[in-house]
C-alpha positions in Angstrom: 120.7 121.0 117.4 123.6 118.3 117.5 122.4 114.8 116.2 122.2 112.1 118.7 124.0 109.5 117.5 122.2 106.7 120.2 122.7 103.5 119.2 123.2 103.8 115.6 125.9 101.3 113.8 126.9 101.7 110.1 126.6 99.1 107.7 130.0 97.3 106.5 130.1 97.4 103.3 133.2 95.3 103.1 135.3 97.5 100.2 137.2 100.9 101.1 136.7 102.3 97.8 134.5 103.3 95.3 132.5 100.7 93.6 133.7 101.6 90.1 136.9 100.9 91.3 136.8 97.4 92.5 136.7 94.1 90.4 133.2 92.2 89.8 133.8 89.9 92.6 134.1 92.7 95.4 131.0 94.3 94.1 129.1 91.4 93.7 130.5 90.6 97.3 129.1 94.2 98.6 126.0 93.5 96.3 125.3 90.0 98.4 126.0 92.1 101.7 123.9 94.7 100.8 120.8 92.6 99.9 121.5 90.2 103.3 121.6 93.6 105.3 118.8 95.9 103.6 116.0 94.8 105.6 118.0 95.7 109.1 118.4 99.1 108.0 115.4 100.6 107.7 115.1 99.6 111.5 118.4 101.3 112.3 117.1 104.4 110.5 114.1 104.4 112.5 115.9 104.7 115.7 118.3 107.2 114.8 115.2 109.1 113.8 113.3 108.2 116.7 116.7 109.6 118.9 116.5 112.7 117.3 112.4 113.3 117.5 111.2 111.8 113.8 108.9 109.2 113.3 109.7 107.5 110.2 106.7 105.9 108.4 105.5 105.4 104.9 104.3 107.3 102.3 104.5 111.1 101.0 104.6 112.3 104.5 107.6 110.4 105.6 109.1 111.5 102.5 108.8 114.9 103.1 109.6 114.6 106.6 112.6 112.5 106.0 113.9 115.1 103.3 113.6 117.8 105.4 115.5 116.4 108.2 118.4 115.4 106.5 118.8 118.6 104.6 117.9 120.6 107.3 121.0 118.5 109.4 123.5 117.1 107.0 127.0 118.3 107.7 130.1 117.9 105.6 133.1 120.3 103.9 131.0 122.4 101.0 134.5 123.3 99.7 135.3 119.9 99.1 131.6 119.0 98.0 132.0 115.9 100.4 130.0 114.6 103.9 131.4 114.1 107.2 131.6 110.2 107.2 128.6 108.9 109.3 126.3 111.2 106.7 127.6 108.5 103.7 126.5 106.1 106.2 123.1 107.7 106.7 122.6 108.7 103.4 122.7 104.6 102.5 120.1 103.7 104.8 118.1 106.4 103.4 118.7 105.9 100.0 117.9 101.8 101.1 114.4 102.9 102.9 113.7 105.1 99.1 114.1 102.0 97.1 112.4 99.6 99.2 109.0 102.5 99.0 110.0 102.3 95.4 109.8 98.4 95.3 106.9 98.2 97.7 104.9 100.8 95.9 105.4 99.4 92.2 105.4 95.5 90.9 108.2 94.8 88.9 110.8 97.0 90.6 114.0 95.2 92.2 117.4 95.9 93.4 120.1 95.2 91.0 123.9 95.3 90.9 124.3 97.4 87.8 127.0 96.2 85.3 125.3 97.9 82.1 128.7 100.0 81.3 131.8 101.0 82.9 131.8 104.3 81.7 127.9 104.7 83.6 127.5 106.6 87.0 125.7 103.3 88.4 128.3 101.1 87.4 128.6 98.2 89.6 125.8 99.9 92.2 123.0 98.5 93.8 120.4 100.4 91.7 116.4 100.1 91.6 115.9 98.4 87.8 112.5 97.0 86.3 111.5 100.1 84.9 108.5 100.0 82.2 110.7 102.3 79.4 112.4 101.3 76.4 115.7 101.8 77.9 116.1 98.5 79.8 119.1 100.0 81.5 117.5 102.8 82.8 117.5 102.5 86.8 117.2 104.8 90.2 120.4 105.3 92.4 118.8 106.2 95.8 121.9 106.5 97.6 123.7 108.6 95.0 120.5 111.0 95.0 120.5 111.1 98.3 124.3 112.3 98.8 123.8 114.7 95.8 121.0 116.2 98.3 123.3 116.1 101.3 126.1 117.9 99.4 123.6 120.7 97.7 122.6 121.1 101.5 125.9 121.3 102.7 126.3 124.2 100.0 123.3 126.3 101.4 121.1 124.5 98.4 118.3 123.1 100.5 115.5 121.2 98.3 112.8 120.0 101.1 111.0 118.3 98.3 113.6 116.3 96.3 113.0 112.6 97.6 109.8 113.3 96.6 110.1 114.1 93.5 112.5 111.3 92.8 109.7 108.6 94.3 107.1 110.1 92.0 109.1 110.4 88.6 110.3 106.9 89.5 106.5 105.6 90.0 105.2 106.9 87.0 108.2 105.2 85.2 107.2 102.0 86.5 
C-alpha cells in the first residue's frame, strides 16, 4: 500500500550536507534549529501516521508499532544502501519521537550537539547524552539507528523489534 503523504512537511535542516562535513557554526546552527523545531515534530509524525492508519502513542506498544510500520514501508535503492529522500526525512522525526521517550522516560538524559571527536560516527549530531557509564562520551544516535533500520529493510533485513531494543539498552544505561 502506497504511503499517503497528506499534509506532511519536512523539517529544514538548513545544511545540504553531512554534518561531519560542515564547520562548527553550521552545526551548531542545525543544532539551534533542531532543538527550536523538535517539539513540532512528533505532531507532524502523528499525522502522517494517522494518514496512513497508525496511532502513535507512548510506550513499548508504540514502539513496536512504530518499528513495524517503517520497516514494513520504507523504500530506497538496496544497491546503493540509501533511502528515497522523504524516508531521511521520516526517519528524523522518528529518530526525534525515540529520543524525546528516551528523555521523558529517564532524568538526566538530554539532547546534545556532539563534538567529542572528529573521527566519531556522532560527530557534530544531535545525540541523546547523560548517560550513567564511565564513558562520559558515550550517547544514543536515534536518527542514525533509525536509517540503519530503514536501509537493512530496504535490503529484505526486517527487525520488527529494533527500536525497542535500542530504548531498553539505552534505559538501563541511564
Amino acid at each position: 500500500m502506497p504511503i499517503n503523504w497528506d499534509d506532511y512537511e519536512a523539517f529544514d535542516p538548513g545544511v545540504d550536507r553531512p554534518l561531519h562535513e560542515v564547520s562548527r557554526t553550521e552545526a551548531q546552527g542545525y543544532f539551534e534549529r533542531f532543538m527550536a523545531h523538535r517539539s513540532s515534530r512528533p505532531p507532524a509524525l502523528r499525522r502522517l501516521l494517522a494518514a496512513n492508519g497508525v496511532e502513535l502513542t507512548s510506550g513499548d506498544d508504540a514502539i513496536d508499532q512504530l518499528n513495524r510500520w517503517y520497516v514494513d514501508h520504507v523504500e530506497g535503492d538496496p544497491t546503493s544502501e540509501r533511502l528515497d529522500s522523504w524516508w531521511y526525512v521520516v526517519a528524523r522525526d522518528i529518530g526525534i519521537w525515540v529520543g524525546e521517550e528516551l528523555i521523558d522516560g529517564c532524568p538526566g538524559l538530554e539532547w546534545r550537539l556532539f563534538t567529542g571527536g572528529r573521527t566519531d560516527v556522532a560527530y557534530q549530531r544531535p545525540v541523546v547524552m547523560g548517560f550513567d557509564v564511565p564513558n562520559k562520551k558515550y550517547n544514543v544516535d536515534p536518527e542514525r539507528i533509525v536509517v540503519g533500520a530503514g536501509v537493512r529493510a530496504i535490503q529484505g533485513r526486517r527487525d520488527a523489534e529494533l527500536l525497542k531494543r535500542v530504548v531498553s539498552q539505552a534505559v538501563a544505561k541511564a
